[in-house]
Structures are given as C-alpha cells and as structure tokens.
C-alpha positions as CSV (number, residue, x, y, z in Angstrom):
1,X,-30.2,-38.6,-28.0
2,X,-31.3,-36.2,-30.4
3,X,-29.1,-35.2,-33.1
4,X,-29.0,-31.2,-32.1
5,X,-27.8,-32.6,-28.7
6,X,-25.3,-34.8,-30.1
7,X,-24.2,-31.9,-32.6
8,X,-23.8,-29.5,-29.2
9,X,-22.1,-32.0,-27.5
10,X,-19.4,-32.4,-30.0
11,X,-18.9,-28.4,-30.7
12,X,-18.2,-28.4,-26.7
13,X,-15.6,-31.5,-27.0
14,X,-13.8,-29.6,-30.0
15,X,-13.5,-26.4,-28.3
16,X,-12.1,-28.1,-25.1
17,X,-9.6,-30.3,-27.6
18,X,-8.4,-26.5,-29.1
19,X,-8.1,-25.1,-26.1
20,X,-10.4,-22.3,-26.4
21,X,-12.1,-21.9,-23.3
22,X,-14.6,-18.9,-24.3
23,X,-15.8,-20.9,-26.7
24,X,-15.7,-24.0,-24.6
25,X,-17.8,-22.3,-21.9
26,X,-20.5,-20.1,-25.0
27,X,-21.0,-24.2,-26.1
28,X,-21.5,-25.3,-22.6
29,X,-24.2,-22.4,-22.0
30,X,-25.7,-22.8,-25.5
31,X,-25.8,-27.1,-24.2
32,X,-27.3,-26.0,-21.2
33,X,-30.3,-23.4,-22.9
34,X,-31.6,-26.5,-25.2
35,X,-31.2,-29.0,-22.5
36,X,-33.7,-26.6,-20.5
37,X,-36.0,-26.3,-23.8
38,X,-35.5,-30.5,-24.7
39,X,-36.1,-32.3,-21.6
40,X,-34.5,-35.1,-22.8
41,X,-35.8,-38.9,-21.8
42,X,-34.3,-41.2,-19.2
43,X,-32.8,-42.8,-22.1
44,X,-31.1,-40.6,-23.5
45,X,-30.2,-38.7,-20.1
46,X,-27.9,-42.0,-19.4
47,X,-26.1,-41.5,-23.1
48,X,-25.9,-37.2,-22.4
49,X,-24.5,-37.9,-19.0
50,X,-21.8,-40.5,-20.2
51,X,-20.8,-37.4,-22.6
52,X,-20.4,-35.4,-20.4
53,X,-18.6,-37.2,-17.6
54,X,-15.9,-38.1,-20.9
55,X,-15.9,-34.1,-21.5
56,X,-15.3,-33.4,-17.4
57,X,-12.2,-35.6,-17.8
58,X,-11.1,-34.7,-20.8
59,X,-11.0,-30.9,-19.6
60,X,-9.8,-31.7,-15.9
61,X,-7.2,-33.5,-18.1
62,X,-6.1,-30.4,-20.3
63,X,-6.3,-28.4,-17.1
64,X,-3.3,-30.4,-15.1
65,X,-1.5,-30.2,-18.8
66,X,-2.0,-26.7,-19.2
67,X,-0.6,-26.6,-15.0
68,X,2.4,-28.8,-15.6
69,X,3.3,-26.7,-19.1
70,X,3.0,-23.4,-16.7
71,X,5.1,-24.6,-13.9
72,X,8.2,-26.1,-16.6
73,X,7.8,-22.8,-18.1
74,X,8.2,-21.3,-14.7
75,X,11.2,-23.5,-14.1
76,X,13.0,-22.9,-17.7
77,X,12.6,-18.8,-16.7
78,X,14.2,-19.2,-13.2
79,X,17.2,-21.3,-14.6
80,X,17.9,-18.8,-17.5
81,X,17.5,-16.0,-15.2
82,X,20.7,-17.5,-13.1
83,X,23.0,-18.9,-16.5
84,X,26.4,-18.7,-15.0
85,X,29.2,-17.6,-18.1
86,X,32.6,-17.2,-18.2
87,X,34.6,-13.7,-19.5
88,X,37.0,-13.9,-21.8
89,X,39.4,-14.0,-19.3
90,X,38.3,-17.0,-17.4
91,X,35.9,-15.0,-14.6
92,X,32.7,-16.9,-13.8
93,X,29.6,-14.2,-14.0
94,X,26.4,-14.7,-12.9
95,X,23.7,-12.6,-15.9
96,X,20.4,-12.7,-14.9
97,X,17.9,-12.0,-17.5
98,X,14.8,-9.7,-17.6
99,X,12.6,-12.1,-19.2
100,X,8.9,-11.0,-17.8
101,X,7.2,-13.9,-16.3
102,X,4.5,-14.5,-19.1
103,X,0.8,-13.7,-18.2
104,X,-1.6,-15.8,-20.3
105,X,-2.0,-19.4,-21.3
C-alpha cells in the first residue's frame, strides 16, 4: 500500500474516532479521488480493503453508540419531565419541565 494511501486511510479512521462526520466524509471523498488517480495493485487492494472493512465497523459501531446515547437521553428527558414532588404541606405534585428535546448529536 502506498504510504499516501495509508496516510488517507488513517486521517479517515481519526475523524470517525472524533466523531466528526464532515470531516469523516471530506477524508472519505479525498480517499476515493486518489484511489481513482492510483489504481492500486491486487496486492495492495486486499490490505486497502481490510482497512476499510475495520473503518465500516468501527463507524457502524459509533453509529449504534451514538443511537443508544440518543435514546437514554430521550429516556432521562421523559422521566424529568414527569418528577413527582411533594409541597410543603405533604401534597404530591406532578411538575413537568420544558426541557426542549435536543436537536443535534
């Protein structure tokens, strides 16, 4: 595998490891452009496509993270949203909150 190959694969693996998915997906496209210029040799097409199948799983992996993080999220929000207290004379209230649901992840 040639070494400006190697070096792309890596920039992509970091950006999925930090989460940044624009970045992620400009290193992906940038991977793609020299693959197009560099056809690379059956050789080194088995070593590329063993990165890449570890990078698929590593970002289907930070995907069902990111999903399970969103949905406890979701479920901390709907419980504070229904905390049951009791008045300072002994009366049970319900107080919902107005917590907006949060938007980005």
């Amino acid at each position: 595998m040639k070494t400006r190959h190697k070096t792309l694969l890596d920039a992509v693996q970091q950006a999925i490891i930090s989460g940044d998915a624009p970045l992620a997906l400009s290193r992906i496209e940038a991977l793609a452009k020299r693959f197009e210029r560099d056809r690379p040799d059956p050789e080194a097409r088995a070593d590329i496509e063993r990165t890449l199948q570890h990078l698929r799983r590593l970002a289907e992996d930070s995907a069902r993270g990111t999903q399970r993080a969103i949905d406890q999220i979701k479920d901390i929000l709907r419980n504070a949203r229904t905390l049951q207290t009791y008045d300072h004379r002994g009366q049970r209230r319900e107080t919902p909150t107005n917590a907006a649901m949060p938007q980005r992840f």
